[in-house]
N, CA, C and O atoms as a GROMACS GRO file, in nm:
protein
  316
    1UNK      N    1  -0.917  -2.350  -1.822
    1UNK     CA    2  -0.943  -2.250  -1.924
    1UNK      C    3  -0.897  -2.114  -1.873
    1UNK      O    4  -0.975  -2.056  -1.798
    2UNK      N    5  -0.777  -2.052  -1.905
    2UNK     CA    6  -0.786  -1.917  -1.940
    2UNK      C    7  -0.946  -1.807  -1.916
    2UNK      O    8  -1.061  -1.822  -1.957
    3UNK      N    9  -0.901  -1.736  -1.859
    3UNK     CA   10  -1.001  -1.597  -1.817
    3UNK      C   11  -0.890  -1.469  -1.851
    3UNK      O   12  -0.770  -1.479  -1.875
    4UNK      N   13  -0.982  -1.338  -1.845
    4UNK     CA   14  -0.884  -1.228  -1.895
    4UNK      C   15  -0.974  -1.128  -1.739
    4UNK      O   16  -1.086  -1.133  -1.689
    5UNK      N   17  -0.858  -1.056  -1.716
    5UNK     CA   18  -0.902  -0.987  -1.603
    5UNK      C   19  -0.896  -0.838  -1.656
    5UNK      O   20  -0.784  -0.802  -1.694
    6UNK      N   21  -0.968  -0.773  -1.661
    6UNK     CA   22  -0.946  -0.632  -1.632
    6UNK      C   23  -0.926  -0.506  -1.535
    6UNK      O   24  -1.017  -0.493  -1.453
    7UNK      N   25  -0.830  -0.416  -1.530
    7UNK     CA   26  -0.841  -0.363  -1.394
    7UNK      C   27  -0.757  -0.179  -1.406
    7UNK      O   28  -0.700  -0.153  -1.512
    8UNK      N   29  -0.759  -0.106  -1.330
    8UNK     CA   30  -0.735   0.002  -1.375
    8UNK      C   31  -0.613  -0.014  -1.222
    8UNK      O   32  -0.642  -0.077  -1.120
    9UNK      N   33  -0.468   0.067  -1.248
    9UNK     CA   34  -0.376   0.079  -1.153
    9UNK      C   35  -0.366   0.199  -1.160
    9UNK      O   36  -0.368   0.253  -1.271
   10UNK      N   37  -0.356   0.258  -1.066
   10UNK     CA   38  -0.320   0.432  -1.100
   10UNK      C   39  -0.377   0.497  -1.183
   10UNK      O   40  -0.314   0.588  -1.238
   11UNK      N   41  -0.511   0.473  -1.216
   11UNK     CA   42  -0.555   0.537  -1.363
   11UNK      C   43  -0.560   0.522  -1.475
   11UNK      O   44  -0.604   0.590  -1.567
   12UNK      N   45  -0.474   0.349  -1.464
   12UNK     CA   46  -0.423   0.326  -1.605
   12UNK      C   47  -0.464   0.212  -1.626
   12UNK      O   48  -0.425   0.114  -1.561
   13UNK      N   49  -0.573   0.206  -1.749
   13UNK     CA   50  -0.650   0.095  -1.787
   13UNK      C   51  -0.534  -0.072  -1.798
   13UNK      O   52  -0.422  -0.064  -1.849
   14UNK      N   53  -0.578  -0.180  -1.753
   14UNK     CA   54  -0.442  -0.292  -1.778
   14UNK      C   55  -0.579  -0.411  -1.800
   14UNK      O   56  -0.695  -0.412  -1.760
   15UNK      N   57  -0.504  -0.497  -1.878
   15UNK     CA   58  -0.587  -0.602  -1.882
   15UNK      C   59  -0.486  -0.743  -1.892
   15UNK      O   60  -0.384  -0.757  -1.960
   16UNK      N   61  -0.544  -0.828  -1.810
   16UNK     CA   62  -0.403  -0.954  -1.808
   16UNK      C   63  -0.446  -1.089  -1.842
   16UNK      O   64  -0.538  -1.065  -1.920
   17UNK      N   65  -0.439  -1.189  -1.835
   17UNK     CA   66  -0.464  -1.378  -1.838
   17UNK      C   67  -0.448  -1.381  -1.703
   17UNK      O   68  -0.357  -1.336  -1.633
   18UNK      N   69  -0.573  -1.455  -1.667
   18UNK     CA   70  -0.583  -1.499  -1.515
   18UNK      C   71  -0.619  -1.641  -1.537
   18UNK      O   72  -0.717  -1.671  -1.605
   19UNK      N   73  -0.536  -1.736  -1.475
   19UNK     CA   74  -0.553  -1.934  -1.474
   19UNK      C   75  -0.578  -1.943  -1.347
   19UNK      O   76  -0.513  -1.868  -1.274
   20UNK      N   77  -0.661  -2.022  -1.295
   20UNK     CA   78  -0.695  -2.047  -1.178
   20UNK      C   79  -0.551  -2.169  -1.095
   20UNK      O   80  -0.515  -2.181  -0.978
   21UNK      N   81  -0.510  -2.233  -1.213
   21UNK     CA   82  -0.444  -2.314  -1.124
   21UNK      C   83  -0.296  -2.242  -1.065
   21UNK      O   84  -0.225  -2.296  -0.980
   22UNK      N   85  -0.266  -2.111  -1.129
   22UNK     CA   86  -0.163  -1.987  -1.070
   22UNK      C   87  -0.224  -1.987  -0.982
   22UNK      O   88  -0.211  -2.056  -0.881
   23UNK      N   89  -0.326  -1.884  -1.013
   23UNK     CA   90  -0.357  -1.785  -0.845
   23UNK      C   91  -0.460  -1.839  -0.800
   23UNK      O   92  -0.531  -1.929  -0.846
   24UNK      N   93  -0.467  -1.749  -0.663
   24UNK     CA   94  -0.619  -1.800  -0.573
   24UNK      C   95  -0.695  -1.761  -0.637
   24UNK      O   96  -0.784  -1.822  -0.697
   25UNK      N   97  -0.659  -1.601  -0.632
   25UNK     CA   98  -0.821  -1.553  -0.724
   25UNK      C   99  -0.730  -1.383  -0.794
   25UNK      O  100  -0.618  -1.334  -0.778
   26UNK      N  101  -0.863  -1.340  -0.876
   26UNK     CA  102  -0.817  -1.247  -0.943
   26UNK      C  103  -0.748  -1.144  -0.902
   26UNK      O  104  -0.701  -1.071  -0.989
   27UNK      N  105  -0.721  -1.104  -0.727
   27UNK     CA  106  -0.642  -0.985  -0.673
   27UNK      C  107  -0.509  -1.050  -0.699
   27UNK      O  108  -0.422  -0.990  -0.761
   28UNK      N  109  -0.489  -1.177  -0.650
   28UNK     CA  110  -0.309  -1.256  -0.655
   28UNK      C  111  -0.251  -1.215  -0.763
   28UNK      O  112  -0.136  -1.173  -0.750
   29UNK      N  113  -0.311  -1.216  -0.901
   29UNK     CA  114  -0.283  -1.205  -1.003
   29UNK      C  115  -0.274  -1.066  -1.054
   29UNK      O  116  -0.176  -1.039  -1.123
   30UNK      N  117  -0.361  -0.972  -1.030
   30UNK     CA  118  -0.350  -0.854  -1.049
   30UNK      C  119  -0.221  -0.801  -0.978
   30UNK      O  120  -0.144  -0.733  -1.045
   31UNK      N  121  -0.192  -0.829  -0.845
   31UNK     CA  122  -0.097  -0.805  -0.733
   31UNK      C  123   0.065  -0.856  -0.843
   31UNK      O  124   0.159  -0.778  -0.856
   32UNK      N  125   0.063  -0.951  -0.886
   32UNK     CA  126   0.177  -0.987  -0.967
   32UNK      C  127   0.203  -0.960  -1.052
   32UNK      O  128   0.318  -0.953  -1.097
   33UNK      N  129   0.059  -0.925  -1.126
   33UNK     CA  130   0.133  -0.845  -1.300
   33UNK      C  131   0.158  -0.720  -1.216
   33UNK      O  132   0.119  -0.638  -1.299
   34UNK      N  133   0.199  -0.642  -1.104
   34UNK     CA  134   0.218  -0.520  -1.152
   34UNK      C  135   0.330  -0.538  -1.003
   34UNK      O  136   0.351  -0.435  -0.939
   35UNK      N  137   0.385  -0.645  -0.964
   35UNK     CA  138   0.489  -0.662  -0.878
   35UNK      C  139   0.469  -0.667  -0.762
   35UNK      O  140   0.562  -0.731  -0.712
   36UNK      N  141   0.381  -0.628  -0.668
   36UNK     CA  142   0.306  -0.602  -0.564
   36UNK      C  143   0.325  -0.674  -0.494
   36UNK      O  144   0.247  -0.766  -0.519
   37UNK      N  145   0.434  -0.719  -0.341
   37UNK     CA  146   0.438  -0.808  -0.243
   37UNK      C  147   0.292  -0.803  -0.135
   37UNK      O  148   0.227  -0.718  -0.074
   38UNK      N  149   0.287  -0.949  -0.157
   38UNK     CA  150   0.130  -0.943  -0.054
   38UNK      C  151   0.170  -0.954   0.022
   38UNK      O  152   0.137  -0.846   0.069
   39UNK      N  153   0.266  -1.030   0.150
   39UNK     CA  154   0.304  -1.036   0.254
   39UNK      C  155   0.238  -1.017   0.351
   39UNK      O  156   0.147  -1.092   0.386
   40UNK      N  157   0.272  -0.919   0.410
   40UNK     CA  158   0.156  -0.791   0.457
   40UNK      C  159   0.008  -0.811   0.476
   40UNK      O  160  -0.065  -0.830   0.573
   41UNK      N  161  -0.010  -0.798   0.323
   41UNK     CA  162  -0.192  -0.773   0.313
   41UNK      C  163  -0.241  -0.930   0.357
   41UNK      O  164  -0.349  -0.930   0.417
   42UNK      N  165  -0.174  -1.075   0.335
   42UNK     CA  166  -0.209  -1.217   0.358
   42UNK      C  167  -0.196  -1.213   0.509
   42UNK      O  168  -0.308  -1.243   0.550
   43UNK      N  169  -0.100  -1.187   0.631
   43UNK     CA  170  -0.127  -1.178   0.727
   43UNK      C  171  -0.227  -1.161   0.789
   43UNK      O  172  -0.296  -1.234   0.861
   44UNK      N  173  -0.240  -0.968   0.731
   44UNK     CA  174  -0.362  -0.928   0.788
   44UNK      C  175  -0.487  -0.963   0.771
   44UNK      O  176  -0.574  -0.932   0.852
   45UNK      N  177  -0.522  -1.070   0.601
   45UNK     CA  178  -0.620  -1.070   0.583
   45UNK      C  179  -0.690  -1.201   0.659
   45UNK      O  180  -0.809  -1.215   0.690
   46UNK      N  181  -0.583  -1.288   0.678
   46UNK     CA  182  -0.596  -1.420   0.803
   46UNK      C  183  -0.646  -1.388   0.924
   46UNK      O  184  -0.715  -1.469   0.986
   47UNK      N  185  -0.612  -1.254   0.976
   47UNK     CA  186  -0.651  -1.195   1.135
   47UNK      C  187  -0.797  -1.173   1.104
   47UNK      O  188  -0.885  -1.215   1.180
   48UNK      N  189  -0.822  -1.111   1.000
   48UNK     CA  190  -0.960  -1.064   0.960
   48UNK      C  191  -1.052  -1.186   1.006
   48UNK      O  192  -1.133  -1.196   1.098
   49UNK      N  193  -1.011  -1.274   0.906
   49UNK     CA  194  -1.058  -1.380   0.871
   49UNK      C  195  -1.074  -1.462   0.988
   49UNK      O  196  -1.188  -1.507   0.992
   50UNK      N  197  -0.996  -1.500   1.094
   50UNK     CA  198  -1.013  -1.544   1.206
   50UNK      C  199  -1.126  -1.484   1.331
   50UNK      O  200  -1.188  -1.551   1.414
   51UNK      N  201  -1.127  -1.316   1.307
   51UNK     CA  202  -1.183  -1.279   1.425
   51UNK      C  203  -1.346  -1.192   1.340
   51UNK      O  204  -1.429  -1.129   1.405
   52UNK      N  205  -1.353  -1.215   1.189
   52UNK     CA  206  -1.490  -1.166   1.180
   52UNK      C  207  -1.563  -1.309   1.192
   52UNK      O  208  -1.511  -1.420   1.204
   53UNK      N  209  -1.704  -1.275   1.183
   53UNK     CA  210  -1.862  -1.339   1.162
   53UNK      C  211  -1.886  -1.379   1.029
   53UNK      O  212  -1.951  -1.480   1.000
   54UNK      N  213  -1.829  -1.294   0.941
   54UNK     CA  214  -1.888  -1.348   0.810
   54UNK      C  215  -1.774  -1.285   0.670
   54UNK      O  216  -1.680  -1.206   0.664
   55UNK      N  217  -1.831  -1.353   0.594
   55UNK     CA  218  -1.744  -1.298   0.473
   55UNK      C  219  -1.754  -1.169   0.443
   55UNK      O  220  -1.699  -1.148   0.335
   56UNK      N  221  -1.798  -1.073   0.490
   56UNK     CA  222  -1.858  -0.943   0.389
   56UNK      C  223  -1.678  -0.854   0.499
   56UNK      O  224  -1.607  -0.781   0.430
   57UNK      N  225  -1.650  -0.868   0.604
   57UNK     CA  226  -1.546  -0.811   0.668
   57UNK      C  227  -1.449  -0.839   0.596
   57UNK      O  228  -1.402  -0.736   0.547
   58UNK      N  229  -1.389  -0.944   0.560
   58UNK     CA  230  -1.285  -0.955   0.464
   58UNK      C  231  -1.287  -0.926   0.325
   58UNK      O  232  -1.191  -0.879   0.264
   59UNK      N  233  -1.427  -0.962   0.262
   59UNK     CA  234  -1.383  -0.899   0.131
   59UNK      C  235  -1.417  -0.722   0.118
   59UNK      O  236  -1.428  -0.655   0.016
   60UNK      N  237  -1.429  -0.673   0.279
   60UNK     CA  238  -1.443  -0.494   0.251
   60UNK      C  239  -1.307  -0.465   0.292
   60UNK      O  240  -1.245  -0.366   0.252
   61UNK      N  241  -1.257  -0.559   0.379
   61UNK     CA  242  -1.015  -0.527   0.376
   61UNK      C  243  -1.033  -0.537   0.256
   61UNK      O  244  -1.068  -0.428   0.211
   62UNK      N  245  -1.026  -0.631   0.162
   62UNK     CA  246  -0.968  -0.668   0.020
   62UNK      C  247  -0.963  -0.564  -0.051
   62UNK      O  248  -0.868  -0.511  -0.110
   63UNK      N  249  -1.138  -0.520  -0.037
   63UNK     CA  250  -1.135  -0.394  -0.167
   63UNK      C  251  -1.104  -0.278  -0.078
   63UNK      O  252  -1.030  -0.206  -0.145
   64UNK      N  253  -1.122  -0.230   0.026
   64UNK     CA  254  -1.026  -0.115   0.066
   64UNK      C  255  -0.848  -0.107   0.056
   64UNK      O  256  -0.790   0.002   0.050
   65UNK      N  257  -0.772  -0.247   0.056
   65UNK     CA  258  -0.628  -0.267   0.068
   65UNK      C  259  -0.619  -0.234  -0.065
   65UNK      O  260  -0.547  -0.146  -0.112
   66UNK      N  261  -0.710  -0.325  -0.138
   66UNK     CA  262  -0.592  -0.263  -0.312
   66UNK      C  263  -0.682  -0.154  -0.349
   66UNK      O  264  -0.673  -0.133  -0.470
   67UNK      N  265  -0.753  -0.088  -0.299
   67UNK     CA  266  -0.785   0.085  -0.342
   67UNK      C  267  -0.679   0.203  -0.326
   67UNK      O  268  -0.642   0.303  -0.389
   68UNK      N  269  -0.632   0.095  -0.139
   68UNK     CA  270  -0.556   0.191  -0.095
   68UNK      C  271  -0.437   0.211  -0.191
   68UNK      O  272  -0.398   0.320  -0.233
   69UNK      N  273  -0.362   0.034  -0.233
   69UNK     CA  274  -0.241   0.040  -0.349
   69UNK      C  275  -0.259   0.042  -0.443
   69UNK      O  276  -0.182  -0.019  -0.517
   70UNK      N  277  -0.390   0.127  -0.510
   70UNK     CA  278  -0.431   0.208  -0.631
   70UNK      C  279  -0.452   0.134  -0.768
   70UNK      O  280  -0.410   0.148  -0.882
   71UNK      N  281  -0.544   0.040  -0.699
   71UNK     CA  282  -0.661  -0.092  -0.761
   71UNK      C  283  -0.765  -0.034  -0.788
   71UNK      O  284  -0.775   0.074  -0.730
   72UNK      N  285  -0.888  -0.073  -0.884
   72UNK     CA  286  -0.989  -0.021  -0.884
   72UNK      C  287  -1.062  -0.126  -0.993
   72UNK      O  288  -0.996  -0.215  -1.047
   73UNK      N  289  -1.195  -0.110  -1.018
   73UNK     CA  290  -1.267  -0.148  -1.175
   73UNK      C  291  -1.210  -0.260  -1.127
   73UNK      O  292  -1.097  -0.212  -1.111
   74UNK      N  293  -1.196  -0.415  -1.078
   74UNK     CA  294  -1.100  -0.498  -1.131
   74UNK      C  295  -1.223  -0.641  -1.166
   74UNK      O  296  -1.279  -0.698  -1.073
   75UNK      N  297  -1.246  -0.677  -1.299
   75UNK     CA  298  -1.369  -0.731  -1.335
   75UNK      C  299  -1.253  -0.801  -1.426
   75UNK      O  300  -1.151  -0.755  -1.477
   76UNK      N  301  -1.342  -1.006  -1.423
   76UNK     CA  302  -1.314  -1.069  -1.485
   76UNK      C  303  -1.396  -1.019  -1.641
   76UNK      O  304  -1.509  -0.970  -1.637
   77UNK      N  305  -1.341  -1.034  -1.739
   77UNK     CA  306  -1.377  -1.021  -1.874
   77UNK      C  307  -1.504  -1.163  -1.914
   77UNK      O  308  -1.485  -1.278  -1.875
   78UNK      N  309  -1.610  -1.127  -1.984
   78UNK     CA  310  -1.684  -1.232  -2.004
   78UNK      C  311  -1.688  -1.215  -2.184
   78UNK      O  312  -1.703  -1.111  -2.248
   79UNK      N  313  -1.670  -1.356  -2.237
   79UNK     CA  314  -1.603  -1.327  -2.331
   79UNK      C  315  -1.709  -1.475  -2.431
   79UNK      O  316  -1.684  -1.499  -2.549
   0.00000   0.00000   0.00000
């Protein structure tokens, strides 16, 4: 089933179709509607992931990385 994501880029309200069997999860998808090579951010987020204790270290990279590439608000739609 289809989900709708909402999310603000630069200030600018966007809303997209997010399928689970595309992406991992709702950043992959946000990252692609607006062109965004993860490269980079998947490396680093594996190092994270290898050398923290718990989940809360990686998902505070996640939301600091796409703040930094001017992500924000980014909420699945409940519909």
């Amino acid at each position: 089933m289809a989900r709708r994501i909402t999310y603000k880029f630069k200030n600018q309200p966007r809303e997209i179709n997010f399928a689970k069997d595309k992406y991992r999860d709702m950043y992959h998808a946000i990252a692609a509607a607006e062109g965004i090579d993860l490269t980079s951010y998947l490396k680093m987020e594996q190092q994270v992931e290898m050398t923290s204790k718990g989940s809360s270290a990686v998902r505070n990279f996640r939301d600091q990385e796409f703040a930094r590439m001017g992500f924000t608000d980014v909420y699945f739609i409940k519909e």
